[in-house]
PDB file of N, CA, C and O in Angstrom:
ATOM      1  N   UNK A   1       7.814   2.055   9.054  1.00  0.00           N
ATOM      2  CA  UNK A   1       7.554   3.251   8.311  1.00  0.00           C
ATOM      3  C   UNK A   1       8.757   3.508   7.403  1.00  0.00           C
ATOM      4  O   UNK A   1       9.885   3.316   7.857  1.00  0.00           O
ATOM      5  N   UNK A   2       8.582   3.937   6.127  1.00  0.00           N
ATOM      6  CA  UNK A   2       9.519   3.998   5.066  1.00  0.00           C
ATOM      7  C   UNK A   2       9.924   2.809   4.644  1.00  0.00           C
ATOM      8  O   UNK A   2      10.863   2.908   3.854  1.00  0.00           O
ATOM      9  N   UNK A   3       9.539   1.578   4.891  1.00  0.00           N
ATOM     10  CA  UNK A   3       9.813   0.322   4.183  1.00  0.00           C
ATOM     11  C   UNK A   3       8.889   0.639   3.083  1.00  0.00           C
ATOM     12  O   UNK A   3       7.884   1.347   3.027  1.00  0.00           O
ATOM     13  N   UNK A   4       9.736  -0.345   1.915  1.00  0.00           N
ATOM     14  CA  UNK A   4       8.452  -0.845   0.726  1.00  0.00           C
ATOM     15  C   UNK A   4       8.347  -2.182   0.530  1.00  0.00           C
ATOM     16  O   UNK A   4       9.142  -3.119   0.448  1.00  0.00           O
ATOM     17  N   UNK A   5       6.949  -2.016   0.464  1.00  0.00           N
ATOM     18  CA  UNK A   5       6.430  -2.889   0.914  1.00  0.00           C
ATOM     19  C   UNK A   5       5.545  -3.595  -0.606  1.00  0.00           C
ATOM     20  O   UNK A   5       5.591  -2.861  -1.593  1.00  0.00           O
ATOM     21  N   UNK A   6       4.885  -4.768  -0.748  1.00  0.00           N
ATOM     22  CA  UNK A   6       4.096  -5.364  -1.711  1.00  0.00           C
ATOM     23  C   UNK A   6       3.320  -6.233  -0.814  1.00  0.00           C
ATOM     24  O   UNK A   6       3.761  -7.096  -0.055  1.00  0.00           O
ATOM     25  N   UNK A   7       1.922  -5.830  -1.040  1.00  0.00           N
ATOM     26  CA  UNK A   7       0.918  -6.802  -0.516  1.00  0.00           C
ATOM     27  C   UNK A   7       0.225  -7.393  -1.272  1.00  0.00           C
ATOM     28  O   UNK A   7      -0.594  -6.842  -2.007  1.00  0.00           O
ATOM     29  N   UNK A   8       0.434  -8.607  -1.220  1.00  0.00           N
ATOM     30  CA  UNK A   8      -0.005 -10.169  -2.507  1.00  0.00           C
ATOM     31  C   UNK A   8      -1.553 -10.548  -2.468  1.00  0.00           C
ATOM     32  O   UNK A   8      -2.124 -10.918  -1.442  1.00  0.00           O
ATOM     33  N   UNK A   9      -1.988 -10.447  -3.365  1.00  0.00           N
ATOM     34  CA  UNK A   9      -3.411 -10.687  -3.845  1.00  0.00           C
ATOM     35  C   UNK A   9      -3.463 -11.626  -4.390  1.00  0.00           C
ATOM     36  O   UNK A   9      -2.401 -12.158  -4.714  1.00  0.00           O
ATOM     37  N   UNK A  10      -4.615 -12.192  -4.703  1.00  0.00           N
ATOM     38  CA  UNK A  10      -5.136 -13.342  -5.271  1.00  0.00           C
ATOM     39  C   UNK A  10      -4.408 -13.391  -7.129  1.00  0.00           C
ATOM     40  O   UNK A  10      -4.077 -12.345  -7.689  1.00  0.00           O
ATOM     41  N   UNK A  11      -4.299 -14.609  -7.731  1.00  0.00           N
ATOM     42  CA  UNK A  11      -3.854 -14.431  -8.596  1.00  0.00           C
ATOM     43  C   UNK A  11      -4.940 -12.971  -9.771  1.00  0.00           C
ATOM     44  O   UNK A  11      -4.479 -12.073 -10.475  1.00  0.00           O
ATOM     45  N   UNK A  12      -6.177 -13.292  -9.538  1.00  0.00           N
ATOM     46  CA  UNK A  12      -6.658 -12.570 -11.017  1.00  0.00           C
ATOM     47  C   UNK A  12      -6.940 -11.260 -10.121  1.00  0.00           C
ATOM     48  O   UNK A  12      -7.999 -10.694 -10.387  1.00  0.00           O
ATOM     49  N   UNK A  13      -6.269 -10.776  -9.248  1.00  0.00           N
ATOM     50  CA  UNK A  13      -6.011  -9.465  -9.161  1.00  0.00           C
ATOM     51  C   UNK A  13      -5.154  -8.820  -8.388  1.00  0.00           C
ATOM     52  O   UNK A  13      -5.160  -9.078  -7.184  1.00  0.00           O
ATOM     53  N   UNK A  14      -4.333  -7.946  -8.864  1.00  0.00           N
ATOM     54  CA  UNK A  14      -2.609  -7.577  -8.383  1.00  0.00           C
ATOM     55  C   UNK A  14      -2.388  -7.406  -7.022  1.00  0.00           C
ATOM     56  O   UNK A  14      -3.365  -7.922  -6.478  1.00  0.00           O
ATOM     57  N   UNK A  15      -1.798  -7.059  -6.355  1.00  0.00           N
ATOM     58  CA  UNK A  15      -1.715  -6.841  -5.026  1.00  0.00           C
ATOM     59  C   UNK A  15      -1.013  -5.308  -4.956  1.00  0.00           C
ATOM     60  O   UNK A  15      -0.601  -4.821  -6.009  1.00  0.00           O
ATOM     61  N   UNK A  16      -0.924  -4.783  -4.070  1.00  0.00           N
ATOM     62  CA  UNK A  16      -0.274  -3.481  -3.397  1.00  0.00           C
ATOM     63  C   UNK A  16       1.270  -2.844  -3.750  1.00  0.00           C
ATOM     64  O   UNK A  16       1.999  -3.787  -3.443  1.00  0.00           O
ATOM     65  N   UNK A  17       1.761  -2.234  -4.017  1.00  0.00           N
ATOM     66  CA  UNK A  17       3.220  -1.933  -4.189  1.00  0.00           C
ATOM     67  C   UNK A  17       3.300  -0.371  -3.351  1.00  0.00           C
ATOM     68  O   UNK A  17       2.593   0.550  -3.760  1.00  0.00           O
ATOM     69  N   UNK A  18       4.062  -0.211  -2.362  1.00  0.00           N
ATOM     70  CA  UNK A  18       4.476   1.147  -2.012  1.00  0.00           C
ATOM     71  C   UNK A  18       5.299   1.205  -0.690  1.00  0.00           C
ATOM     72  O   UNK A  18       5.702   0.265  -0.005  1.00  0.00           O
ATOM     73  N   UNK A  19       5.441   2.500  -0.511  1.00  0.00           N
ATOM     74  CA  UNK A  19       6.469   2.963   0.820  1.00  0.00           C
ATOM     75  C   UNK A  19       5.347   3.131   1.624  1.00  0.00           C
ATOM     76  O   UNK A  19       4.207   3.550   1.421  1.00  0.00           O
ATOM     77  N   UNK A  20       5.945   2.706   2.581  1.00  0.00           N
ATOM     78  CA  UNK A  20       4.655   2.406   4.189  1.00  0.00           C
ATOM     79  C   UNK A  20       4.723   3.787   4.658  1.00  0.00           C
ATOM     80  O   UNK A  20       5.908   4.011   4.904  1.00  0.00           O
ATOM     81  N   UNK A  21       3.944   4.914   4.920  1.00  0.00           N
ATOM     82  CA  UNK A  21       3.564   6.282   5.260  1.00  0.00           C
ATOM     83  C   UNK A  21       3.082   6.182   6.302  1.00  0.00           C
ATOM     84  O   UNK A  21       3.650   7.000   7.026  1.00  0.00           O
ATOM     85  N   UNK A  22       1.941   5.363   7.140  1.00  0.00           N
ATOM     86  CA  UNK A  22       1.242   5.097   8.379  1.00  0.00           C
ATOM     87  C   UNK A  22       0.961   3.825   8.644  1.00  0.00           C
ATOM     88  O   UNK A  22       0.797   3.037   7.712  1.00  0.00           O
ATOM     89  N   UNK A  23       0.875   3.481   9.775  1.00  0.00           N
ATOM     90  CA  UNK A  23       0.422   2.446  10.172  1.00  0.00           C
ATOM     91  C   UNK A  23      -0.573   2.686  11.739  1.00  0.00           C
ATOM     92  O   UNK A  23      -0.117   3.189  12.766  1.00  0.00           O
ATOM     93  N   UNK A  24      -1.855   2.228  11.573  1.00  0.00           N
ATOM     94  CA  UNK A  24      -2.693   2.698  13.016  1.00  0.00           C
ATOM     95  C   UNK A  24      -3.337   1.578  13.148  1.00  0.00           C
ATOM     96  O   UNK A  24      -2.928   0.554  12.601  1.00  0.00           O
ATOM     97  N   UNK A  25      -4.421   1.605  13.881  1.00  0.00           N
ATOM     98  CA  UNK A  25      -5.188   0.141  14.572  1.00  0.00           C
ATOM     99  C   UNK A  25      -5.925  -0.235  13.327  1.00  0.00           C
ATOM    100  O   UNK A  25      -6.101  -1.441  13.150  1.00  0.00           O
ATOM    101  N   UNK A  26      -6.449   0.719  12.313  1.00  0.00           N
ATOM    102  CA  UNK A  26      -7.560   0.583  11.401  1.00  0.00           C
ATOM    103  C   UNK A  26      -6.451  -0.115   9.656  1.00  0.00           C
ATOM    104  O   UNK A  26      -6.623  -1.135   8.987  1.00  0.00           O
ATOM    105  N   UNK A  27      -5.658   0.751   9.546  1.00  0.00           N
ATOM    106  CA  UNK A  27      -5.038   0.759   8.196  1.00  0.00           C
ATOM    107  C   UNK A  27      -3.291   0.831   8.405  1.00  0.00           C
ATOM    108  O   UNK A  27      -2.704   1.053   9.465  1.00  0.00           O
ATOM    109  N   UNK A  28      -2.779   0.615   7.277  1.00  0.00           N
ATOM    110  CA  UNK A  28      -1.697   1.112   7.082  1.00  0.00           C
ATOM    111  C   UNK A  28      -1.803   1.577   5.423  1.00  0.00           C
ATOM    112  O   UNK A  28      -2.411   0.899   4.594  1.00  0.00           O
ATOM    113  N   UNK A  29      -1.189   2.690   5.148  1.00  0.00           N
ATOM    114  CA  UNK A  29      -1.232   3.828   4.461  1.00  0.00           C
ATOM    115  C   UNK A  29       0.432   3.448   3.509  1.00  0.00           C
ATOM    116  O   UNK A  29       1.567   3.243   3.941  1.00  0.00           O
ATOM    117  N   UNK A  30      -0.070   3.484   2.232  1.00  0.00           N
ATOM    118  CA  UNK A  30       1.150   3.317   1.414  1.00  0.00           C
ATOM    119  C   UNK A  30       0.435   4.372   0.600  1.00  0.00           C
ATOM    120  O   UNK A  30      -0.679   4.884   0.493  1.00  0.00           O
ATOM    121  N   UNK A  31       2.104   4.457  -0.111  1.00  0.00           N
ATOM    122  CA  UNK A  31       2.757   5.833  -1.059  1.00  0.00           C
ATOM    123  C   UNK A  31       2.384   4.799  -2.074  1.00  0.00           C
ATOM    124  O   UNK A  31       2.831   3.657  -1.965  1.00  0.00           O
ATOM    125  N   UNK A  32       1.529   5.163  -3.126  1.00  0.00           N
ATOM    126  CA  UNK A  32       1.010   3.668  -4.361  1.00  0.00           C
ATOM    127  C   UNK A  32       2.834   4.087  -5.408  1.00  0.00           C
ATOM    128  O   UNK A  32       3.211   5.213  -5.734  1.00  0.00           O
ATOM    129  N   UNK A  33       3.565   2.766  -5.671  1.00  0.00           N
ATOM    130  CA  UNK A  33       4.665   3.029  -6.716  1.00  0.00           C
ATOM    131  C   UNK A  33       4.060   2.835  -7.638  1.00  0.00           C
ATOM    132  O   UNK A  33       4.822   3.363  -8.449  1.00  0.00           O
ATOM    133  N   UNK A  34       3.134   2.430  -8.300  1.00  0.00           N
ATOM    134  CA  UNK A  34       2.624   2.494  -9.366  1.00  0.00           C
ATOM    135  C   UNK A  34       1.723   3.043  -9.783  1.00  0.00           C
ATOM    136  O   UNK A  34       1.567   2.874 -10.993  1.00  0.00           O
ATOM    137  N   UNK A  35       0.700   3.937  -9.085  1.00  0.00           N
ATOM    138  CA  UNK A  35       0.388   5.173  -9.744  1.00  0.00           C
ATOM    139  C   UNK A  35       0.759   6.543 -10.684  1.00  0.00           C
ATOM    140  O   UNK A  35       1.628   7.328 -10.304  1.00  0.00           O
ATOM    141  N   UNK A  36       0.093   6.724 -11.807  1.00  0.00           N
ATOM    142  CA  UNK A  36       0.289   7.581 -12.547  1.00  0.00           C
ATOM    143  C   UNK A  36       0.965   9.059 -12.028  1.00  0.00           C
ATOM    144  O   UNK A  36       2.050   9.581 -12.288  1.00  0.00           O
ATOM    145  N   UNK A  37      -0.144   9.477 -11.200  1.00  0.00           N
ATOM    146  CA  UNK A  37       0.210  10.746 -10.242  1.00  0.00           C
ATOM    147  C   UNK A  37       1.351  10.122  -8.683  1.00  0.00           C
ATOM    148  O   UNK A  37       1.101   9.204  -7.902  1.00  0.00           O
ATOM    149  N   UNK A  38       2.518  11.013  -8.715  1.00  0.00           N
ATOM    150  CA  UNK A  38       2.911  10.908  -8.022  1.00  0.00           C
ATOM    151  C   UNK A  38       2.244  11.351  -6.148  1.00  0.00           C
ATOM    152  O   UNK A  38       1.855  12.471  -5.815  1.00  0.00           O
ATOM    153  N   UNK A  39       2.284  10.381  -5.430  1.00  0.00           N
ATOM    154  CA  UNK A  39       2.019  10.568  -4.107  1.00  0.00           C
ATOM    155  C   UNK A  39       0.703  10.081  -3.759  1.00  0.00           C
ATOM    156  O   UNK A  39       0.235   9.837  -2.647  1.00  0.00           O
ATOM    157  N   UNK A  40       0.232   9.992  -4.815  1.00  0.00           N
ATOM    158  CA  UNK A  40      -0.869   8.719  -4.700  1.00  0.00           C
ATOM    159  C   UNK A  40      -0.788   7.716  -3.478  1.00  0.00           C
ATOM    160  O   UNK A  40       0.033   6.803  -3.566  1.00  0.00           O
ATOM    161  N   UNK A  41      -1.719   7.833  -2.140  1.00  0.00           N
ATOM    162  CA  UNK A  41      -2.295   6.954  -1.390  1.00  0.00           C
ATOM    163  C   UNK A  41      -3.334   5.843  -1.533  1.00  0.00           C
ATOM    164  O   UNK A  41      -4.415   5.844  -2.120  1.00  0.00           O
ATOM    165  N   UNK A  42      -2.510   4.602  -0.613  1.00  0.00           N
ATOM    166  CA  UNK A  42      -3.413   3.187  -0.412  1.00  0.00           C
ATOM    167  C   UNK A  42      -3.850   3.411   0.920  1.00  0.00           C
ATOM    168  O   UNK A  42      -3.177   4.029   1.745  1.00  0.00           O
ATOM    169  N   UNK A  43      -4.909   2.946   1.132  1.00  0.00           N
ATOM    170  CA  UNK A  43      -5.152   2.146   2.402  1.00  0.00           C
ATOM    171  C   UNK A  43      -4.987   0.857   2.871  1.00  0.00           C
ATOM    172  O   UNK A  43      -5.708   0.397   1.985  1.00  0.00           O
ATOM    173  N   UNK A  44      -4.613  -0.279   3.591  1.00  0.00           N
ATOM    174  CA  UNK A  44      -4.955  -1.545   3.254  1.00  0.00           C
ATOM    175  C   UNK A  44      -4.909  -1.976   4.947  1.00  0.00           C
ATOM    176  O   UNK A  44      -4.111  -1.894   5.881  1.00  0.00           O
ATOM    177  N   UNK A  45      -6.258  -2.467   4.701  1.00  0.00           N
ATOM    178  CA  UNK A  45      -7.110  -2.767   6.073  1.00  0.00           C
ATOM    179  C   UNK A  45      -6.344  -3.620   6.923  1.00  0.00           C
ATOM    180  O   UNK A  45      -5.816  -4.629   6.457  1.00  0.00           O
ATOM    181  N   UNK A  46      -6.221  -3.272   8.273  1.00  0.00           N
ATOM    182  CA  UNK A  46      -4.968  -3.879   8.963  1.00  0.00           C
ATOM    183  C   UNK A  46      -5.381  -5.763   8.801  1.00  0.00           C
ATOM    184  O   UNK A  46      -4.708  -6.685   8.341  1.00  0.00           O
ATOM    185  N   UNK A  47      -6.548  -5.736   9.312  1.00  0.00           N
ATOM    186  CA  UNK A  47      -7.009  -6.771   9.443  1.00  0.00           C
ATOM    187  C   UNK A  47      -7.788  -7.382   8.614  1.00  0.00           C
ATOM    188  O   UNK A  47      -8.217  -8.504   8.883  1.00  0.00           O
TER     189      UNK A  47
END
């Protein structure tokens, strides 16, 4: 929690950029750094 983190996608589409906010059995929850609006949430499916 509070790491930042980047999760890598396929080349023809970007992957994830943010500060890790949650992590549970289902998701872990990033702060998006590259969203327009600040505080902007990801989800990205644990599994």
């Amino acid at each position: 929690m509070g790491d930042h983190i980047e999760v890598l996608d396929t080349a023809e589409k970007p992957g994830a950029l943010g500060r890790v906010i949650d992590i549970n059995l289902l998701y872990t929850t990033l702060e998006d750094a590259t969203a327009a609006e600040p505080g902007t949430m990801i989800q990205i499916p644990t599994r």
